[in-house]
VMD Tcl script that draws the C-alpha trace (Angstrom):
set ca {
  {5.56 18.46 -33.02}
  {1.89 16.92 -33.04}
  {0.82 14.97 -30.73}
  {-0.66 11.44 -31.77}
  {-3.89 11.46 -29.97}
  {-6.22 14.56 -30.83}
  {-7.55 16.75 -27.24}
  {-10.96 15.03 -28.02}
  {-9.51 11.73 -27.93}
  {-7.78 12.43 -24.39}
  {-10.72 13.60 -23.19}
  {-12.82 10.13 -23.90}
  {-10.08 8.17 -22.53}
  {-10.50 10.56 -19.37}
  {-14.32 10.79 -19.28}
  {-14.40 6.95 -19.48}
  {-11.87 6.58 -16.98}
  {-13.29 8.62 -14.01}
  {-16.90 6.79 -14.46}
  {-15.20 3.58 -14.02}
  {-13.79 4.88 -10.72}
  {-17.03 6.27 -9.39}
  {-18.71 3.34 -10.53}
  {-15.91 1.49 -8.09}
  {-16.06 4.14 -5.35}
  {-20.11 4.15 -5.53}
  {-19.92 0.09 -4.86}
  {-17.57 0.44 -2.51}
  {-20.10 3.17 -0.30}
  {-22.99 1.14 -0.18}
  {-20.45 -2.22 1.32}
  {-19.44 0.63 3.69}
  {-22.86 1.20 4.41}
  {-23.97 -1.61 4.51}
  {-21.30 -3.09 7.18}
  {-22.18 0.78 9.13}
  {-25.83 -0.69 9.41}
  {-24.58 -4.09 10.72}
  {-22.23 -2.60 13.38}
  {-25.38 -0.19 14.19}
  {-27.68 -3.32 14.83}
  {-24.72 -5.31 16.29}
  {-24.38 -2.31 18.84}
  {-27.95 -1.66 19.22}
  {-28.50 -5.83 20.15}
  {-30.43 -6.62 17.10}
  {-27.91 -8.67 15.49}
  {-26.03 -11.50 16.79}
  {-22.81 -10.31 18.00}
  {-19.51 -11.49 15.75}
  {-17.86 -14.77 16.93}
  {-14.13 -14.36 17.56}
  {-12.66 -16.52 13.99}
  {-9.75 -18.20 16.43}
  {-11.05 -18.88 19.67}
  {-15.19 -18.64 18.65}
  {-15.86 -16.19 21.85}
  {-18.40 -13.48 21.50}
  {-16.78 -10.34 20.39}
  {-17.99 -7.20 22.40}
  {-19.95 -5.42 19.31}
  {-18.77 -2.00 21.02}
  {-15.22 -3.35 20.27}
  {-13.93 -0.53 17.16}
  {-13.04 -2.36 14.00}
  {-9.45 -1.17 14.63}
  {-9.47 -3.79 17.67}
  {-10.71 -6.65 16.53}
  {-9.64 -6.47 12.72}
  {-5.52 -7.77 13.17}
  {-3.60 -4.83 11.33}
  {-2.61 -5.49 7.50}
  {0.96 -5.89 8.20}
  {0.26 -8.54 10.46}
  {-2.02 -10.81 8.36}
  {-0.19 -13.79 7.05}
  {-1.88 -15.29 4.30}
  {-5.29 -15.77 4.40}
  {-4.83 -15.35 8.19}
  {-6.53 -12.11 8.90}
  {-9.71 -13.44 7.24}
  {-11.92 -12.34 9.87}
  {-12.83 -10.86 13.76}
  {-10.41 -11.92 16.10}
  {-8.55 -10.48 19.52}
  {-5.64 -12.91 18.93}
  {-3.70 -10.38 17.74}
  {-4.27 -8.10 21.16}
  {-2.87 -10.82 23.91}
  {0.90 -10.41 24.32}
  {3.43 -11.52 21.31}
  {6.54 -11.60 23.51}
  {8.47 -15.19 23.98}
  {8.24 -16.15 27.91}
  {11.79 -15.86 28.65}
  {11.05 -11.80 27.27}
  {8.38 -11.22 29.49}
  {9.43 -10.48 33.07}
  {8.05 -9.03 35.88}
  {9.40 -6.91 38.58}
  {8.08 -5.20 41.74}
  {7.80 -0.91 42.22}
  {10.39 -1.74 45.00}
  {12.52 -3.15 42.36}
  {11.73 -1.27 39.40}
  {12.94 2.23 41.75}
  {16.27 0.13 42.88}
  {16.97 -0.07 39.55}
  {16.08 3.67 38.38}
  {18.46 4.34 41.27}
  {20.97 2.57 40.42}
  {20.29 3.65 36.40}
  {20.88 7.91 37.72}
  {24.11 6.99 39.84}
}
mol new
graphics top color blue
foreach p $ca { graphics top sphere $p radius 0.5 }
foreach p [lrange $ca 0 end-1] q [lrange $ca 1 end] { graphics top cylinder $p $q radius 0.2 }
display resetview
């Protein structure tokens, strides 16, 4: 059995796929620089810090990305289109959140062992 492409052939289709990717990864570097630099001067004070997208507070430029960029499985839509700490402050309904003193919280560890 032959194939229907000849070696050569394979090899153009691979040679002109893997500059295509560099040419994407090599783009791709010099945005990732290029935001590295901003966060440098952002840190350093010689750029204006970024502005929180929800609530338009200052965000602290020694804030990671990881903080203040809301996680992709949280973005809704065109939600997570920039900086924000919204997604930080507590996501529980009121009735969920409750609060309980150390005196209480042992009673009930207590009462959890018995």
């Amino acid at each position: 059995a032959t194939s229907s492409t000849s070696p050569k052939h394979n090899l153009r289709l691979f040679n002109a796929h893997t500059t295509t990717q560099q040419h994407i990864t090599m783009a791709t570097a010099s945005e990732r620089r290029t935001q590295r630099e901003l966060a440098e001067a952002r840190a350093s004070g010689n750029a204006p810090p970024e502005v929180d997208v929800k609530t338009g507070a200052m965000i602290n430029p020694h804030n990671p990305e990881f903080i203040t960029k809301k996680p992709w499985y949280l973005a809704e839509g065109g939600d997570g289109a920039g900086p924000t700490l919204d997604h930080q402050a507590d996501q529980r309904r009121e009735e969920d959140k409750k609060e309980i003193s150390l005196s209480e919280a042992d009673r009930l560890v207590r009462e959890e062992r018995e």
